[in-house]
C-alpha positions in Angstrom: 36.0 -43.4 7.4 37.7 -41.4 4.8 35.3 -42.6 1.9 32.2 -40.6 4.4 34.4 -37.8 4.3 34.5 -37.2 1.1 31.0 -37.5 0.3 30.1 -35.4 3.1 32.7 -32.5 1.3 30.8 -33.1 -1.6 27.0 -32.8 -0.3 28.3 -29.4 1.6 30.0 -28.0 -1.9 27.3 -29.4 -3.8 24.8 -27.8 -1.9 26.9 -24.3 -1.5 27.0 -24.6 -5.8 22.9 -25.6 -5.9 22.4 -22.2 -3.0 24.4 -19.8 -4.9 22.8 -20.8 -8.4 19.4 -20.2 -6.7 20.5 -17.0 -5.7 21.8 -15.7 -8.7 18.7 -17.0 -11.1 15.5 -15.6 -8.4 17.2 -12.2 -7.3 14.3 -10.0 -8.4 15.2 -7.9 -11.6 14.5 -4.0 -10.2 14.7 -2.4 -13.6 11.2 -4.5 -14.4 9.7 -2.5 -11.3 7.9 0.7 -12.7 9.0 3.9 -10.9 6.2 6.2 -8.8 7.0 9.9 -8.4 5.3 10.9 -4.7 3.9 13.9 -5.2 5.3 17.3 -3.9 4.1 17.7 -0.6 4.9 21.6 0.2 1.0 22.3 0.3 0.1 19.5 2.1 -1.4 21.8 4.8 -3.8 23.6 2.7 -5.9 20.9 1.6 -4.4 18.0 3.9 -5.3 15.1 1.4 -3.6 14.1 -1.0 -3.4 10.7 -3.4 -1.5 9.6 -6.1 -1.2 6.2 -7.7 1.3 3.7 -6.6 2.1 0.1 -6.7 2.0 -2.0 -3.6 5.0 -4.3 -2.3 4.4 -7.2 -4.8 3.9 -4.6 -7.8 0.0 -4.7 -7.8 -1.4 -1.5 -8.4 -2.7 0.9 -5.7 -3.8 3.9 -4.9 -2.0 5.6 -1.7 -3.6 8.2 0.3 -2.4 10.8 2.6 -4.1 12.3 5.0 -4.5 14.4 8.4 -6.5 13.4 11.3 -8.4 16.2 12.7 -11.1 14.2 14.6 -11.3 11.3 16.6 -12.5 7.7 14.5 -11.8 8.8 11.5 -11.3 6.5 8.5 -11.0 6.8 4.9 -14.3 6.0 2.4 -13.7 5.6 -1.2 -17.1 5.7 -3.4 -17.8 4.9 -6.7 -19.3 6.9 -9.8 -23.1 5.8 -8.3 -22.2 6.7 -4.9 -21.9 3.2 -3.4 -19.1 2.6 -0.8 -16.6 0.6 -2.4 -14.2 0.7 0.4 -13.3 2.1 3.7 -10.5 1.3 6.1 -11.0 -1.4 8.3 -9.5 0.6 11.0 -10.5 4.2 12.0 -7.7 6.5 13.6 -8.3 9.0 16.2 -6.2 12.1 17.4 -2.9 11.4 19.3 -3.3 11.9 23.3 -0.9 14.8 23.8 -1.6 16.9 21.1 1.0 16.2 18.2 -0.6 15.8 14.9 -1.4 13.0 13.2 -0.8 12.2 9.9 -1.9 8.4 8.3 -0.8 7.2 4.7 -2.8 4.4 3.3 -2.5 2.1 0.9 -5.8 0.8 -0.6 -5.2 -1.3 -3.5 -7.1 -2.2 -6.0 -6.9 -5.9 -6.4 -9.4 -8.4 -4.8 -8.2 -8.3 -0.3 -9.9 -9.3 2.4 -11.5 -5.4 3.0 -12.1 -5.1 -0.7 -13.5 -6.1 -3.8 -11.6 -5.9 -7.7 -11.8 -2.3 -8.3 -11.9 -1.9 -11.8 -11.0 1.3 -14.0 -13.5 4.5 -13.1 -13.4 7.5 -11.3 -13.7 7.2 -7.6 -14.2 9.9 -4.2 -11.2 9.4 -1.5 -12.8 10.9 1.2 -12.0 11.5 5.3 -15.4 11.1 7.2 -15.9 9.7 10.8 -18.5 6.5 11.4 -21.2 8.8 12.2 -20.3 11.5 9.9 -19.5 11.4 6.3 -18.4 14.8 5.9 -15.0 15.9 5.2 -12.7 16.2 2.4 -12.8 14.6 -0.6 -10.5 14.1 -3.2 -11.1 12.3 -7.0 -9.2 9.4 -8.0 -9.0 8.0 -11.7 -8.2 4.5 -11.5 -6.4 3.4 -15.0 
């Protein structure tokens, strides 16, 4: 009985050892993940759009977009140099019920999704436009 003692000390330290060795060799180095200033958001209200290049959770590049909602389905479109409709949000947002304002930050990233295709480097139009109406404002994006 004390001989399956023993070995069962040993699996339990051994496997403590193995966890802790794991831990310390797959922690994510954070100095290897590149730094994104957000832009100053003071006059956010005079032109209520605003994007900036970012990287997404897994360090993929992206481009995040900030925006007001001022009508109801409203959704993001971003178009190419020719004009073609690259992207647009797979949801569209509408205006809260009691009144407060409502203000949506996406993330549309640039690597091959479900909702979108490889964008490659180009200049691209961000802009807020409803289903029925692609009016709104627009903002240019440079994608690197």
């Amino acid at each position: 009985m004390t001989k399956l003692k023993d070995i069962l000390v040993e699996l339990i330290i051994g496997f403590l050892s193995l966890s802790i060795l794991m831990f310390v060799l797959w922690t994510p180095d954070e100095s290897n993940s590149p730094i994104v200033e957000v832009p100053s958001m003071d006059g956010f209200y005079d032109y209520p759009l605003q994007t900036w290049a970012s990287v997404d959770l897994y360090g993929n590049p992206c481009i995040k977009v900030k925006y007001l909602v001022s009508r109801n389905n409203t959704r993001l479109f971003m178009y190419d140099s020719n004009g073609m409709v690259v992207h647009k949000t797979p949801l569209s947002v509408s205006l809260l019920p009691d009144g407060r304002e409502r203000i949506e930050t996406y993330v549309w990233k640039l690597h091959r999704t479900e909702w979108t295709p490889e964008i490659y480097p180009g200049t691209y139009q961000v802009l807020v436009g409803t289903d029925h109406d692609r009016r709104g404002l627009t903002s240019k994006v440079i994608v690197e």
